[in-house]
N, C-alpha and C positions, 0 to 999 in steps of 0.2 A: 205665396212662397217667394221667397228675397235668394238671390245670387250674386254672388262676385262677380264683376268683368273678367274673364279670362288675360293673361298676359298682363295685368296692370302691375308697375314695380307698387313696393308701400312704402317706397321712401326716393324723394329726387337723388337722384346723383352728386356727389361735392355738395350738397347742401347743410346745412348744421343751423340748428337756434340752441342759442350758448345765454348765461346770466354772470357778470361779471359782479364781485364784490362793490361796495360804494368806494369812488376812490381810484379804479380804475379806466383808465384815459383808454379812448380808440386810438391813439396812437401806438400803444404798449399793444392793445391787442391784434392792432397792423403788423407789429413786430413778431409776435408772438404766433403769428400762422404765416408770415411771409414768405418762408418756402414754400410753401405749397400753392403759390398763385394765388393772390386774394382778386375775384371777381368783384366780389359786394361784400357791402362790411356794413351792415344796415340797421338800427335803432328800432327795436319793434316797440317794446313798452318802457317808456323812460322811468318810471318808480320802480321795476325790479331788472332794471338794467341789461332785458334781454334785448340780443342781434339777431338779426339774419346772415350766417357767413355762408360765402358760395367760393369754392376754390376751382382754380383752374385741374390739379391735382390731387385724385382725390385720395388722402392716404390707408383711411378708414376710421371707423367711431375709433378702435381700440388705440390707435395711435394718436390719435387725437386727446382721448382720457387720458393719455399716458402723458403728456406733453403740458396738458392742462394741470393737471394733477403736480406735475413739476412747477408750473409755477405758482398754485396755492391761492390764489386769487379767482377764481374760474368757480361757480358755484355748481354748474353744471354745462356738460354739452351733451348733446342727442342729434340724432340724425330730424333732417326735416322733413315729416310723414306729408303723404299725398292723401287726402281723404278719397274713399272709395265710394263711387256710385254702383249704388241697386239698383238691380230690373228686379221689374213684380211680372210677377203673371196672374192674370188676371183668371 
């Protein structure tokens, strides 16, 4: 039988993996989240043009959708999940 770790969040904190359109620059998207503290603004797979953003402030997915959504170039944002370890019992 498999169990969840008790207490584990399922998502880091201020974290986000976002896919920008082709065409948009890391700088536009430095700009594009700079209020909210950019920690890291990081390159995960260069052909679908997804980041890792980590903000100092975290304001939430919704706010984030909403912001993203405004500027129309943003393909998607989601929070950044923690994969979860199983115990077995044996």
């Amino acid at each position: 039988m498999f169990t969840v770790q008790e207490k584990m969040p399922m998502f880091k904190e201020g974290e986000y993996i976002l896919s920008a359109e082709e065409g948009v620059t890391e700088s536009e998207l430095r700009a594009l989240f700079e209020e909210f503290g950019i920690l890291k603004l990081e390159s995960l797979i260069i052909q679908n043009r997804s980041y890792l953003l980590q903000l100092k402030t975290d304001p939430g997915l919704t706010t984030l959708q909403r912001k993203t959504t405004a500027f129309g170039r943003i393909r998607y944002i989601e929070r950044n999940q923690i994969l979860q370890k199983y115990k077995t019992k044996p």
